[in-house]
C-alpha positions as CSV (number, residue, x, y, z in Angstrom):
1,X,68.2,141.1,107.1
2,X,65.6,138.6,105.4
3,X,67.4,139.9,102.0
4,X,70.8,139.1,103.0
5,X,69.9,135.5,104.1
6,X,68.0,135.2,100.6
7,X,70.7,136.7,99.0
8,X,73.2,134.0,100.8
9,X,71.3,131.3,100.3
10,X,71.1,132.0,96.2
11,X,75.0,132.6,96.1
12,X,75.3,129.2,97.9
13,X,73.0,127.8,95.4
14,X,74.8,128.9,92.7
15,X,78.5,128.1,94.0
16,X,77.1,124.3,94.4
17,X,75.6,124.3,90.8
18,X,78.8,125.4,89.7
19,X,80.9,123.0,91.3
20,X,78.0,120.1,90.3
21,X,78.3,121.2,86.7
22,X,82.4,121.1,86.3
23,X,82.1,117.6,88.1
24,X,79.9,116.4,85.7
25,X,81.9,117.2,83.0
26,X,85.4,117.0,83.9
27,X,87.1,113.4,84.7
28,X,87.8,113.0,88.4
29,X,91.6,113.5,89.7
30,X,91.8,109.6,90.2
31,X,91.2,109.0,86.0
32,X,93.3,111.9,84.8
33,X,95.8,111.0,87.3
34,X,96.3,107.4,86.3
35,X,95.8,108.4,82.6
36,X,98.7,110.5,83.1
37,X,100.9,108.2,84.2
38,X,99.8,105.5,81.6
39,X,100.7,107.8,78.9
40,X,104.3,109.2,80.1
41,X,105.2,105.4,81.1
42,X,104.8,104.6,77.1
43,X,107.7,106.2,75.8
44,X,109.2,103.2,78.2
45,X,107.4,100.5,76.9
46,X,104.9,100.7,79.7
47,X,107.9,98.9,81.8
48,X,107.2,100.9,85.4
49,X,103.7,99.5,85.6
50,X,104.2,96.4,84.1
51,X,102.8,93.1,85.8
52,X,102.7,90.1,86.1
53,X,102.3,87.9,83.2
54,X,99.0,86.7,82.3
55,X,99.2,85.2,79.0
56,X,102.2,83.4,76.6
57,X,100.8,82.8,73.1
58,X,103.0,82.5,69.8
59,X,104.7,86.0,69.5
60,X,102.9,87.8,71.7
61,X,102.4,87.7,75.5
62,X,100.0,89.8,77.9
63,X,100.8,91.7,81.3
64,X,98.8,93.2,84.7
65,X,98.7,96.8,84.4
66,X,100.1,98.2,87.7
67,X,98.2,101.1,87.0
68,X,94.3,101.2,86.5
69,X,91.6,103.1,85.3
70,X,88.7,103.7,87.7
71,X,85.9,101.7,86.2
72,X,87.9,99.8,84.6
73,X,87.3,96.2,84.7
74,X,90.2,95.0,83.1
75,X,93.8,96.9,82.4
76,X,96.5,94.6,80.2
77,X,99.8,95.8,79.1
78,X,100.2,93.8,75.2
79,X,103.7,93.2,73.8
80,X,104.4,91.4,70.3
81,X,107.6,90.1,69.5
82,X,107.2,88.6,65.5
83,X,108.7,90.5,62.3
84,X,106.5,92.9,61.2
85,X,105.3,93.7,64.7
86,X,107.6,94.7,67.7
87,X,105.0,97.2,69.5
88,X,103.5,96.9,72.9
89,X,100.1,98.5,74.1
90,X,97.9,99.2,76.8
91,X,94.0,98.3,76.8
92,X,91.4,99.0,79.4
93,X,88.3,97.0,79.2
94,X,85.3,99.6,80.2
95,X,82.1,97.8,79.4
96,X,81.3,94.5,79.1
97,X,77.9,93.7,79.1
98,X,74.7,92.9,76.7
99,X,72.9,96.4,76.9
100,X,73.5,98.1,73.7
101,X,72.4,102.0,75.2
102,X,74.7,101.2,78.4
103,X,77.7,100.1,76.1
104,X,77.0,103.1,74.1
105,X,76.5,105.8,76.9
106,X,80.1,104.0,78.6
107,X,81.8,104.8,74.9
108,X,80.8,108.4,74.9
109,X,81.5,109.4,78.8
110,X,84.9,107.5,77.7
111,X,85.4,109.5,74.8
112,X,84.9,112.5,77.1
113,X,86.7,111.7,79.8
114,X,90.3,110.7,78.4
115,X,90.0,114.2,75.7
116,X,89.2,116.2,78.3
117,X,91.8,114.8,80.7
118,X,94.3,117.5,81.5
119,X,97.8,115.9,81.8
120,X,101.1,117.5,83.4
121,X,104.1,116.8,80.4
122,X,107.9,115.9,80.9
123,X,108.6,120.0,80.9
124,X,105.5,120.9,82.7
125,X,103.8,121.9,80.1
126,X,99.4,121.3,79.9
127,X,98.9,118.3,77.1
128,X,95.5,116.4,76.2
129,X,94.3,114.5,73.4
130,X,91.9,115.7,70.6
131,X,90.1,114.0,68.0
132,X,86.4,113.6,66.9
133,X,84.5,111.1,68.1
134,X,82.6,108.7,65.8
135,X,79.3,108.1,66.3
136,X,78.0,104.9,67.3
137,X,75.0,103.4,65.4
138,X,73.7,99.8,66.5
139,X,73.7,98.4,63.2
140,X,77.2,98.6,62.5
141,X,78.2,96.8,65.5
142,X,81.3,99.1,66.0
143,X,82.7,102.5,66.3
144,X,86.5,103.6,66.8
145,X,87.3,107.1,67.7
146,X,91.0,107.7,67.2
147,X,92.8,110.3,69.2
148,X,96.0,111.7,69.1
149,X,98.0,113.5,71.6
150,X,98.7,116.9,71.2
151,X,102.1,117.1,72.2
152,X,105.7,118.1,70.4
153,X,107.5,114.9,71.5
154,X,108.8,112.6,68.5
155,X,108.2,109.7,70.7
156,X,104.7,110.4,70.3
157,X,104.1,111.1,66.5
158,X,102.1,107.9,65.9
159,X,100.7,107.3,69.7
160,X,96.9,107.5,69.6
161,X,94.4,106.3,72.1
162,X,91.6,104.6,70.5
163,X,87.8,104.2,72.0
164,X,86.6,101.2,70.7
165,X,82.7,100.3,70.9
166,X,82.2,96.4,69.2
167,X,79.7,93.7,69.8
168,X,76.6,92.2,68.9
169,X,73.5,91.5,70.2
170,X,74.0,90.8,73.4
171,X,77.8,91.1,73.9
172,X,79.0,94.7,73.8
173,X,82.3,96.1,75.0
174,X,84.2,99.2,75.6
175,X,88.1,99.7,74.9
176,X,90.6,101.9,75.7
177,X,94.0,101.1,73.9
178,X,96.8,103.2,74.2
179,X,99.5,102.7,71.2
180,X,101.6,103.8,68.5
181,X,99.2,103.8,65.4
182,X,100.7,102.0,62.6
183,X,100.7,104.0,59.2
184,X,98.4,102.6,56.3
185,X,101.7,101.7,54.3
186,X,103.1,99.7,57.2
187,X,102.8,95.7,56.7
């Protein structure tokens, strides 16, 4: 009996570190739920969770996200209207904050979370981003880790999701941008 209620108690143990270890490495529902919908909304223009307006400026103007990322402190929706540039994008701000470790450890758990974010395509089909990330060091005072998403959709050649460590002392922030990469020919 006393080895049965050992045994019991280990297998418990071991089901919780289990489930303890895949939450700590895998993005919560909420994050790869609203990622999800971020990402299929672009190949609309990010129209359905557009807004309101926040910002006029020249040839550009800035949105509300409908949609947010948990943890997020800010979500925009950016559209351009000028010549050489009629794209729109989506940024969430992360970080914002003067402690360089804390801007760098919200870049990394970012990296992590959006690549391994599995998303649910048009044709129900499993899709994620992948990429390398880059590694941050202070003196530079930015990294970008570019990733693309690994899907067969033409719509989607060029879109990339971008996290974006900059700053300097004292003033550090972490990006998300969602976008269609421009190629290094373009203007």
């Amino acid at each position: 009996m006393k080895n049965q209620l050992v045994l019991a108690l280990l297998l418990c143990a071991c089901v919780s570190a289990q489930a303890q270890f895949y939450k700590s490495i895998l993005p919560s529902p909420g994050f790869t739920n609203a990622l999800q919908k971020i990402v299929l909304d672009f190949r609309l223009d990010y129209k359905n969770i557009q807004g309101e307006l926040l910002l006029q400026q020249g040839e550009s103007e800035s949105y509300s996200s409908l949609v947010k990322l948990p943890g997020a402190q800010d979500c925009v929706i950016y559209r351009f209207h000028s010549d050489d540039d009629s794209t729109s994008g989506w940024q969430a701000v992360m970080y914002r904050g003067d402690d360089y470790d804390e801007a760098v450890k919200a870049y990394k758990n970012l990296f992590r979370m959006v690549r391994k974010s599995p998303m649910t395509w048009i044709d129900r089909s499993a899709v994620h981003f992948i990429g390398e990330m880059e590694e941050p060091t202070e003196n530079l005072r930015f990294a970008v880790s570019i990733l693309s998403l690994d899907v067969n959709d033409k719509r989607y050649d060029r879109f990339v999701a971008e996290i974006e460590l900059s700053g300097a002392m004292g003033d550090w922030s972490v990006k998300l941008n969602l976008h269609n990469k421009r190629r290094d020919t373009d203007g």
